[in-house]
Steps between C-alpha positions, in 0.01 A plus 500: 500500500620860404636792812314758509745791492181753616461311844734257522315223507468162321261356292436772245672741306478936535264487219247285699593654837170628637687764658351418891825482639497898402226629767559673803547328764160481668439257177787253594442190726771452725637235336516742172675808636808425596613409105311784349658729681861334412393464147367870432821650708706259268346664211535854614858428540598415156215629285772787408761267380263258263361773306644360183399120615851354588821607687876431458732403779618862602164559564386189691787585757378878518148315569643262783666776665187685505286207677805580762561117456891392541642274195775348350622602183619186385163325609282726323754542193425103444122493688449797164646276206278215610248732489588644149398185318553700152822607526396890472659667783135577663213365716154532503296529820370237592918355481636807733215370734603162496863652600373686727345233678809276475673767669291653720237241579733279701230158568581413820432811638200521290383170678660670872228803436189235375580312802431759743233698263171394544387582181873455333422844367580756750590496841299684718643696825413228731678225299846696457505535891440180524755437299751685674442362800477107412735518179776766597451463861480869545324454871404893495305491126217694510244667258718841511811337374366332271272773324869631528618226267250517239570911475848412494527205174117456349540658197161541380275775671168365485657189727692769668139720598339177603820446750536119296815358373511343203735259401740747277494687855550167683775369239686902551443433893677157488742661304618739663738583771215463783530130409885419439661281721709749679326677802393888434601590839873313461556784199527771753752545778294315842795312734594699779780714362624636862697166586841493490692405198606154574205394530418565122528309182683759241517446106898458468698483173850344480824707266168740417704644204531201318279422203642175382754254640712544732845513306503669176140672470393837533478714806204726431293778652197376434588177748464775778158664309319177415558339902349806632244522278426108593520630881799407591603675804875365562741574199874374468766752377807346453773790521913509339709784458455692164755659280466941569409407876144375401398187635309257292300200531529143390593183570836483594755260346278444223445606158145667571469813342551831771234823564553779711432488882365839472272435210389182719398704761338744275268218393443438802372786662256600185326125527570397910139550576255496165412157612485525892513795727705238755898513547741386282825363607833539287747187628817603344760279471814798485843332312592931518788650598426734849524804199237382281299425809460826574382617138245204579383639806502844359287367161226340724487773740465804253254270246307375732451740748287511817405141370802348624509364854832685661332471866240320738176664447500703818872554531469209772644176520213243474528168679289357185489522104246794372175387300457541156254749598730691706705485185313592209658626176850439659787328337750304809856388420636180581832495504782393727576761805738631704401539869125522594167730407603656850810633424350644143244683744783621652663631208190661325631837359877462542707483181619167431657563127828317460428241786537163485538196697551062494398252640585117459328260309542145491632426117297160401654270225370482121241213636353671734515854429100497369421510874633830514316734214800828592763185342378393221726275291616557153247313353655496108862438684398248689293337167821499329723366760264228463559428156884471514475234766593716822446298821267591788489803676694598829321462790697730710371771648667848548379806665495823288505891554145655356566862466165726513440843448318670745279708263352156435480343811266777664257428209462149677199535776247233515718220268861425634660152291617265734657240442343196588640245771257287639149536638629499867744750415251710366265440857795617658638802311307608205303853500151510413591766215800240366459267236659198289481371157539114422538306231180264376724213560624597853170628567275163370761283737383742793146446427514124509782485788324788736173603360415615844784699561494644141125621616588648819793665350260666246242610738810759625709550224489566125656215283551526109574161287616558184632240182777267529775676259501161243140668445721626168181491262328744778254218595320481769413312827198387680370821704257293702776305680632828698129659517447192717712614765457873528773629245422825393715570218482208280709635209385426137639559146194665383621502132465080485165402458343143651341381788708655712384871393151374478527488884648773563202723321265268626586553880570867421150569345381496869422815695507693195803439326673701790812264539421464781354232700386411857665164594222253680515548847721179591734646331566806712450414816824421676458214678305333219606106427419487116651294335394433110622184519281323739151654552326530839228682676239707325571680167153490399499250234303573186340274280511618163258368233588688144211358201722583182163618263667626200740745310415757287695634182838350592844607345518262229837240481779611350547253275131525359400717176133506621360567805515164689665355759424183700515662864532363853505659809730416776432675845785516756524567855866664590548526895633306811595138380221321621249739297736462157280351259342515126243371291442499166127495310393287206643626172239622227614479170502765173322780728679825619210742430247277752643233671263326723643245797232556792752279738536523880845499676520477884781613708572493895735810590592485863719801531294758253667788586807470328335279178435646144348348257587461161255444195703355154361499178662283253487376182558115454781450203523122595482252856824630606501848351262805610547886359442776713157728442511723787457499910373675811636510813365639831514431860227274663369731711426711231274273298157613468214185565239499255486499125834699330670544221895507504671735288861278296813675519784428225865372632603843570187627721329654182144514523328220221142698477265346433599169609389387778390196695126475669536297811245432830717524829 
């Protein structure tokens, strides 16, 4: 039987259309209304555009964009030459409808709106609270938010007057950011921002300038630009003497290209806090001579002004780190010192120019200098001893003689380097405003060896773990290992994409995207016996049931010339070892633009807290052999219940809109 391109319906063509689905309303049943007014607003929308009968592609895109639906160029580039059965470069009507509908008209959430419609035309006020309340388990739904809702996405007024949704307002509604994944209320800043800073999470990136590998690529402004930008709020600058008394930045005894300290720090005050109004911290790891120092100190103070942290906030000494409240739009230095934040009190408005002093360091050998970020080996030197055979390393140890220019050391208040001993050294001696860097492989054996110690130690002090040096292609590690115990500063290469980055944005989407995060409580307390290792007492276990419905317009593979793929989806739970787990949904084959898998996965996360979860599309090449589509990461916690849609990101954090993934949680 013919479509009737009048009213929409089946069963006879415009020609025969009695033209009943064209009264006003008071002539509609209720059963009627809800299409006609879709159908007539459908019409109104295009009439313009198919005054000569048929359309070309140009203008079915200008058309799309002017339902405000989002789409896929590729998908409707090949959705548009099926359509085109002629071969003339145009469409009539009644084929940009059936687009349209492919697009747009997304079935299962066609048959989510009939479900919960009583007529399966329109739903009324009543049934979208209900909704709400039973579907997206929004416990406060009433009749004012959702009138709310319908003013907010039902596109057509007469629905709009009658305060009913239709289903192009209920398909914009489940579209929308009120029903992604993410929490609304986790995009803002809403921790408590007045603890002090150990006790915070902070987005950390490892040799910052760095763009590319760690021996022979580019160092590059934009490594600085981009990790703020991400919300990063702890940068590494890597300092050397420069020729004409300019010091530079790069990665010393390599073949990595070198920028200007000063242009560095230039970068960094015009993009420190676009992203988050919370403080950034500079660790600098200074190779200078006690001359260049002092142009150092005298680039960051005149560039970045009152900014720069050069005393405690009240001119007191604090028996505690300051908040990142208490520190807002602030950049700290983390450097080595000489004496203590007291003495620098002390000293406030004496001239120091010229000044210098040493201290001793203990000089670690080529194997074990990664513990130590201030000694960093010669990584090419070392590569190429290794080719011509050389034997091990030394394993003596030597003190040396650091020399430090004053100028520099004052700039140190809240973040002293110390080198790190032991954990009962550090009971014993350490300050609350000194901290330590370790290695990930000195720092992993600590976790496993003395995970309780490594928690206490980070209730009180700041610890930042950063890549073993072999790390030559600038991989990374796994973050989650050292978020388990309290580090703070778990040091990334943010150029490398992978899993590892994925977690890092993921955890860092939390409390809007300040860098900052709250660590759970039993990790702050001092006396606390966590231990990730071996799970006890109460964490407030979650059982998490995730009912994979479908994906919608899907990057297509890479090695297809259509628009297919044969997708799976593989959802993965990253946090304390007992809650590490994945699972992976059927596979549905030659279907990227609609993919349908309606599949439950189950999953028991006893610590919750510190888990993310990880959703994987991928295209199956063979048994053995999967391509990557996209993924989204987020923390737990932050996971809406209900019906949402989950917005893919590309390998490198790039939005993939439209594609998406329609899930029940």
């Amino acid at each position: 039987m013919g479509l009737c391109l009048r009213c929409g319906e089946k069963g006879h063509f415009a020609a025969e259309c009695t033209g009943s689905t064209l009264k006003d309303k008071q002539g509609y049943s209720s059963s009627e209304k809800g299409h006609a007014f879709s159908f007539t607003w459908f019409l109104s929308v295009i009439h313009d555009k198919f005054r000569k009968g048929r359309i070309n592609f140009e203008s079915t895109l200008e058309l799309l964009t002017k339902f405000d639906i989002p789409f896929d160029y590729v998908h409707v580039k090949y959705i548009f030459k099926a359509s085109d059965t002629l071969k003339t470069g145009h469409i009539s009507l009644e084929d940009f409808r059936g687009i349209y509908r492919t697009i747009a008209h997304r079935c299962e959430i066609h048959e989510l709106f009939k479900s919960h419609s009583p007529n399966s035309k329109i739903l009324q006020l009543s049934d979208l609270v209900q909704f709400l309340r039973n579907q997206q388990f929004q416990e406060d739904a009433n009749e004012t938010a959702a009138s709310d809702l319908i003013a907010k996405f039902e596109p057509i007024e007469e629905a709009k007057k009658n305060r009913e949704m239709t289903f192009e307002g209920f398909l914009r509604y489940m579209s929308s950011e009120d029903c992604a994944l993410f929490k609304k209320e986790h995009r803002v800043v809403y921790q408590d921002m007045t603890r002090p800073l150990c006790e915070y999470f902070i987005a950390s990136s490892h040799n910052t300038y760095l763009i590319s590998d760690q021996l022979i690529g580019p160092s590059h402004l934009w490594g600085y630009a981009s990790a703020l930008m991400k919300g990063c709020r702890c940068l590494e600058i890597d300092c050397w003497d420069g020729s004409n008394d300019d010091p530079v930045v790069y990665h010393g005894h390599t073949l990595t290209s070198k920028i200007s300290f000063k242009t560095v720090i230039q970068v960094i005050s015009k993009y420190a806090f676009l992203a988050s109004d919370y403080p950034v911290i500079l660790s600098l790891e200074n190779h200078c001579s006690t001359k260049q120092q002092e142009v150092m100190a005298d680039y960051m103070k005149t560039i970045l002004g009152d900014r720069l942290v050069t005393s405690t906030i009240d001119g007191k000494m604090p028996t505690e780190l300051p908040s990142p409240e208490a520190l807002k739009f602030k950049i700290i230095i983390k450097n080595k010192k000489l004496g203590t934040p007291e003495e620098t009190l002390e000293r406030t408005g004496t001239d120091i120019h010229g000044q210098t002093g040493e201290f001793e360091e203990l000089q670690t050998s080529d194997d074990e200098v990664d513990d130590e970020p201030s000694a960093k080996k010669p990584l090419l030197k070392k590569r190429q001893a290794s080719w011509k055979g050389a034997g091990p390393p030394r394993k003596k140890q030597k003190m040396k003689k650091v020399k430090l220019a004053l100028a520099l050391s004052e700039l140190v208040i809240y973040a002293k380097s110390r080198k790190f001993v032991s954990f009962e050294d550090s009971r014993e001696k350490q300050k609350f405003y000194e901290n330590h860097s370790m290695s990930e492989g000195k720092a992993r054996k600590a976790a496993k060896t003395q995970a309780t110690e490594f928690v206490q130690h980070n209730v009180r002090f700041i610890t930042r773990i950063y890549p073993k040096g072999t790390r030559a292609n600038s991989s990374n590690y796994n973050p989650q290992e050292f978020w388990n115990v309290g580090c703070q500063l778990v040091a990334l290469n943010f150029q490398t994409p992978g899993v590892q980055m994925d977690l890092q944005n993921g955890k860092f989407l939390d409390n809007g995207g300040a860098g900052y995060i709250l660590k759970p409580e039993f990790l702050r307390y001092g006396e606390t016996l966590f231990t990730p290792y071996s799970i006890t007492g109460n964490h407030g276990a979650i059982s998490l049931t995730i009912t994979l419905i479908s994906g919608h317009q899907l990057p297509p593979s890479n090695l297809s010339r259509t628009n297919k793929a044969d997708p799976l989806v593989v959802v993965e739970i990253h946090g304390v070892p007992e809650d590490q787990m994945k699972q992976q949904s059927c596979v549905v084959k030659g279907n990227a633009l609609c993919p349908r898998w309606n599949q439950t996965l189950s999953f028991h996360v006893r610590v919750p807290e510190l888990a993310l979860v990880r959703f994987v599309v991928e295209d199956q090449l063979s048994l053995t052999s999967n391509d990557f589509l996209g993924q989204y990461t987020l923390p737990l916690l932050s996971m809406n219940k209900g019906y949402r849609h989950i917005p893919l990101l590309s390998k490198l954090g790039v939005s993939l809109s439209p594609a998406s993934l329609f899930v029940h949680v």
